[in-house]
Structures are given as C-alpha cells and as structure tokens.
C-alpha positions in Angstrom: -74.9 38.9 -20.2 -75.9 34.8 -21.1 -76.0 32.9 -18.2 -75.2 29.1 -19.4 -75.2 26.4 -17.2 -72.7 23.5 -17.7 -73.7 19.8 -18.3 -70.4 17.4 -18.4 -71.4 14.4 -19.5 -69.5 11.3 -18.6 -70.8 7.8 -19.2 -74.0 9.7 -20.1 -74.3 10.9 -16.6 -74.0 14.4 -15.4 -70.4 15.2 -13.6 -68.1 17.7 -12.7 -64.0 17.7 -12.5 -61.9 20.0 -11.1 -58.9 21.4 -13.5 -59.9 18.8 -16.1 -58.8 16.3 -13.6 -60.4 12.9 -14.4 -59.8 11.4 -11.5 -61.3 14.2 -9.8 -64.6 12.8 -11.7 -68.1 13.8 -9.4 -71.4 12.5 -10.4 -73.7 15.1 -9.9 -77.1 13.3 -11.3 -77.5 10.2 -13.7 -80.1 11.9 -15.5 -79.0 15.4 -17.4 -82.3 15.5 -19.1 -83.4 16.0 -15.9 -81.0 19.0 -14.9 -81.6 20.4 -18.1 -85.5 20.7 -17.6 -84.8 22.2 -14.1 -83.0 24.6 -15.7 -85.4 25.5 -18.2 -87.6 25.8 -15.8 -86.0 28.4 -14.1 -85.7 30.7 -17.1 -82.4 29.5 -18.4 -82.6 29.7 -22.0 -78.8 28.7 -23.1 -76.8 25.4 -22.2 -73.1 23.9 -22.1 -72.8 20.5 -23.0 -69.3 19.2 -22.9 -69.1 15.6 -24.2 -66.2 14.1 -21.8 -65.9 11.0 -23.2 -65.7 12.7 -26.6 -62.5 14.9 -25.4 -60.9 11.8 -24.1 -61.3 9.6 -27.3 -61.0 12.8 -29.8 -64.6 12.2 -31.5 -68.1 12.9 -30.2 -69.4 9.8 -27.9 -72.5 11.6 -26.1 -74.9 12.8 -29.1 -77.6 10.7 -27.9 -77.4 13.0 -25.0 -77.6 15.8 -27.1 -80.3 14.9 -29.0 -82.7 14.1 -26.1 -81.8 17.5 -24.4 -82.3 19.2 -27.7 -85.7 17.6 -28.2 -87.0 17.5 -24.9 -86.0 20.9 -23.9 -86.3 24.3 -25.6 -82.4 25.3 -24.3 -80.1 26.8 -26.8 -76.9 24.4 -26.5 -73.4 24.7 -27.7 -72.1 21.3 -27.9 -68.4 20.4 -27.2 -66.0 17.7 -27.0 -64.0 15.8 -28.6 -65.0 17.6 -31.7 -62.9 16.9 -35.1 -63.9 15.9 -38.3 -67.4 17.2 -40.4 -68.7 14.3 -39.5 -68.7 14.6 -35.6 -69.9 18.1 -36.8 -72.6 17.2 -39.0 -73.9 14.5 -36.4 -73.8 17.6 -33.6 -75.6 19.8 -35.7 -78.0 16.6 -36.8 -78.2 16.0 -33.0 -79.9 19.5 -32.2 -76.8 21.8 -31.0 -77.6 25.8 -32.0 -73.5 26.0 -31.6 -70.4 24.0 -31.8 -67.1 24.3 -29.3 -64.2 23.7 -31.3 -61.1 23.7 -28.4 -57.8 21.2 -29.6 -58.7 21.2 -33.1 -58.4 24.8 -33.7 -54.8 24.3 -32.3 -54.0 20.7 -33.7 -55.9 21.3 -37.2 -56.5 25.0 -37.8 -56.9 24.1 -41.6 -60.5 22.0 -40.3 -61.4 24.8 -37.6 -61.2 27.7 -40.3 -62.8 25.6 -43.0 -66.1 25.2 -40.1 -66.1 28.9 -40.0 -66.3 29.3 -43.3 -68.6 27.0 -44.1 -71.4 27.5 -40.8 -70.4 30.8 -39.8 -69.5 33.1 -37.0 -72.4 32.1 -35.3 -72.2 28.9 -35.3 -68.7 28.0 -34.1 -67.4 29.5 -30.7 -63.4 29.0 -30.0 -62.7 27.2 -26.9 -59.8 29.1 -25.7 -58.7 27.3 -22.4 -55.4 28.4 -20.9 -53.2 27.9 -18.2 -50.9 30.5 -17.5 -52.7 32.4 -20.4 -51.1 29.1 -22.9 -53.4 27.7 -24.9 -53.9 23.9 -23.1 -55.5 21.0 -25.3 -56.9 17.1 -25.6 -59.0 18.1 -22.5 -56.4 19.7 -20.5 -53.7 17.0 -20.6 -51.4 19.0 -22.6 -50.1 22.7 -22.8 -49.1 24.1 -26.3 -46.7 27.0 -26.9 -49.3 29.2 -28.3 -49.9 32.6 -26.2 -53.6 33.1 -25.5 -54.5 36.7 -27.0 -52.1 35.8 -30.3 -54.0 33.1 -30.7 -57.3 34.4 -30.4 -56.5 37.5 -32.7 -55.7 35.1 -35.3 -59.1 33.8 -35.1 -61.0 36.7 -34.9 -59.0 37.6 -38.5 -60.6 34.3 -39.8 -64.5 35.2 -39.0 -64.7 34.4 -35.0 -67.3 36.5 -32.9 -67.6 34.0 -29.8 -64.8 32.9 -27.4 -65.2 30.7 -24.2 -62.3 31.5 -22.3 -61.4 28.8 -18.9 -58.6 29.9 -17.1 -57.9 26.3 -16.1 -56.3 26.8 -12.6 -60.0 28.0 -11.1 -61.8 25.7 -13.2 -64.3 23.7 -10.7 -62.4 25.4 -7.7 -64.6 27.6 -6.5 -62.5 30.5 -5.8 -63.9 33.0 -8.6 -63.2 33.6 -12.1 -59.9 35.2 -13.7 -61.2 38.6 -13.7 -58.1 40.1 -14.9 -57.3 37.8 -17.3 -60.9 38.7 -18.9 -59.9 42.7 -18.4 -57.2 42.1 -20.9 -58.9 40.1 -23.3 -61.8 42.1 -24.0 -59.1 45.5 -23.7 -56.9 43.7 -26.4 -59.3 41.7 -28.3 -61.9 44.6 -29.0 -65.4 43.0 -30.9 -64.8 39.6 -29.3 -67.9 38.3 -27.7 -66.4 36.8 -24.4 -67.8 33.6 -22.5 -66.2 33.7 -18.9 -65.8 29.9 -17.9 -64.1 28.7 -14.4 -63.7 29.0 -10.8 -67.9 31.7 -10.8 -68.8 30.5 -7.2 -71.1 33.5 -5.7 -73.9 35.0 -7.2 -72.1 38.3 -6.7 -69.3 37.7 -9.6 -72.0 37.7 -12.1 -72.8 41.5 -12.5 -69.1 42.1 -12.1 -68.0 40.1 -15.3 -71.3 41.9 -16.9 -70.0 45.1 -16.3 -66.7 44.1 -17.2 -68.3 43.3 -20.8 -68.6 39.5 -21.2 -71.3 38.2 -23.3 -72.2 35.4 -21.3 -70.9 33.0 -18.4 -70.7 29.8 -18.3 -71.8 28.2 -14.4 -70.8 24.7 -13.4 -69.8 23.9 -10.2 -71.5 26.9 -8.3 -74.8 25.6 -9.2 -74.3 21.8 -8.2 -72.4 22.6 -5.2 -75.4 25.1 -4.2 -73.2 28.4 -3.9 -75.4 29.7 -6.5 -78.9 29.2 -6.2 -81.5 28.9 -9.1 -83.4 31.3 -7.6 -80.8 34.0 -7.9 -79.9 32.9 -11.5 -83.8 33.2 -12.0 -83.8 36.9 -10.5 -80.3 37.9 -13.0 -82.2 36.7 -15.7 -85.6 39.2 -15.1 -83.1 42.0 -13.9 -81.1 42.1 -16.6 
C-alpha cells in the first residue's frame, strides 16, 4: 500500500481543515517545499497536493506551488483542486503533477471528466469520490449531491477509471480513524478499483489494517502534523512492506 502524505495549500502556505471547514483553517508551515523535502527525506515517494484556494474559486490558483515541489523534489504528486477546464489541466500537467484529482467536476461536468480519461488515461486521472453519508459532496465540501457513492463510482470505472480517493468527510482531519467499513464495501462491490483511503488515519496502527483490507494507498494529513504518526514509523512501513 502507497503511503501519500497531504499538502493543503492555502495562500501558498501549508494548512489543514477539519470537515472541509474553512474556518477551521490551521497553518501548519509557510513553506510546503520544506514539508515536502522532509518527506522525501524519509522515504516518501508519493504526494497529495490539494490546491484550496483552487476548490474555493473553481480553477487552479496554487501551480506555482506545484511546480517548485515538482522540481525541487523527486515525489510523485497528484494534484487537486479546483480542477475544471483543459486548461487548468494542461497547466497541472505543465506544472509537474504525475496525476490529476478530478472531485466536483466529475459530478458537475461528467462530459469534461470522461473526455480527461479518454484523452490522458486511467493512470493519469484518479476520481475524487468524497462522501458524506456515503453522498457524493462537492465545491470543496460545501454542497451534498443526490448521487449514491458506489453508483457513482461504478459508472466511472465503466468509463476507464482504475484509481479512487475516497474521504468519508465526517472523519476528515478528526482524528478518530478512517471509515473502515465504508472502504470494506467499496472494494467488496467495486471489485478492480484501486482504492486511496483519505480521512480521520490518526495511529500508525490503522495503516496495515486498511493494507490488509486491500487499499492501494492512504492518503495521511493531519496524523503527521499533529505528531500521532511519526516519520519514523511511516519510514519503517515503507521498508517493511
């Protein structure tokens, strides 16, 4: 299993919320170049970068963020945010991110979402499936739309989709562990899907749980910042697996 650290970037500084709350906004370090070498330089090979700012004004704000992480650091990112035309694509992809995050558009403007898939590929497009009370929830968490989670997901796998980031939004940045269950179901129901457990990881002992379970990677935010998870144990996942 992936471990992928998350970078939030706010204002170009490195934050976390809690249930997409922006008022709930925490600045963790003004530098994410900096938290990203640190992380490299514990063995992490794969990245999160969610563009805040992007989600909030529906097009990509932070690339200049990107881009310095991308060519300072040797991480694999997939880049979200505010993603929705080619052209916030194109200047993702021209900004160094391996993968794109497509969340609201894929519900607001499947049309766009399928033509990405079709024209980058499978690997190259991961659907941001966030949900609370397994609906799909949109424009960074501010809304909730009527379509069921699983549903929605099949339909995408039908069009091409391999990778999934799944936030069950209630434990996002809570601390109180991830939506095990939730995740059961999904990879029972969804069979081929490569699952990325997001939200509420906060011990070290969750991780080999969710790789048993069969995700293909986790993404760690809080848990890290907050020191529940040390790099040090990440570091010792990462040889053992």
């Amino acid at each position: 299993m992936r471990l992928i650290p998350a970078i939030d970037i706010i204002d170009g500084k490195c934050v976390r919320l809690s249930k997409g709350d922006y008022n709930t906004k925490k600045i963790y370090n003004e530098n994410p170049l900096e938290v990203a070498k640190n992380f490299e330089a514990h063995g992490i090979e794969y990245l999160h970068l969610v563009d805040l700012d992007g989600a909030k004004s529906k097009h990509i704000v932070n690339h200049k963020v990107l881009e310095q992480i991308a060519s300072k650091t040797s991480l694999q990112i997939d880049f979200g945010g505010g993603l929705k035309t080619d052209e916030d694509l194109k200047i993702a992809f021209d900004s160094g991110a391996n993968q794109i995050t497509g969340g609201s558009i894929a519900v607001k403007d499947s049309d766009t979402f399928k033509s990405w898939i079709q024209k980058f590929g499978a690997e190259k497009i991961i659907l941001g499936a966030d949900a609370m009370n397994e609906k799909i929830a949109v424009s960074g968490w501010q809304e909730e739309s009527t379509e069921e989670l699983i549903p929605f997901v099949k339909g995408y796998q039908t069009e091409g989709i391999a990778y999934v980031i799944c936030t069950d939004i209630s434990k996002d940045g809570m601390l109180e562990g991830p939506s095990f269950d939730l995740y059961q179901k999904m990879l029972k129901e969804l069979p081929g899907i490569k699952l990325i457990a997001s939200g509420g990881i906060s011990t070290f002992e969750e991780l080999p749980k969710l790789a048993t379970m069969g995700c293909e990677g986790t993404i760690i935010g809080k848990a890290i910042y907050e020191g529940r998870i040390t790099m040090k144990q990440l570091e010792s996942f990462i040889i053992g697996k």
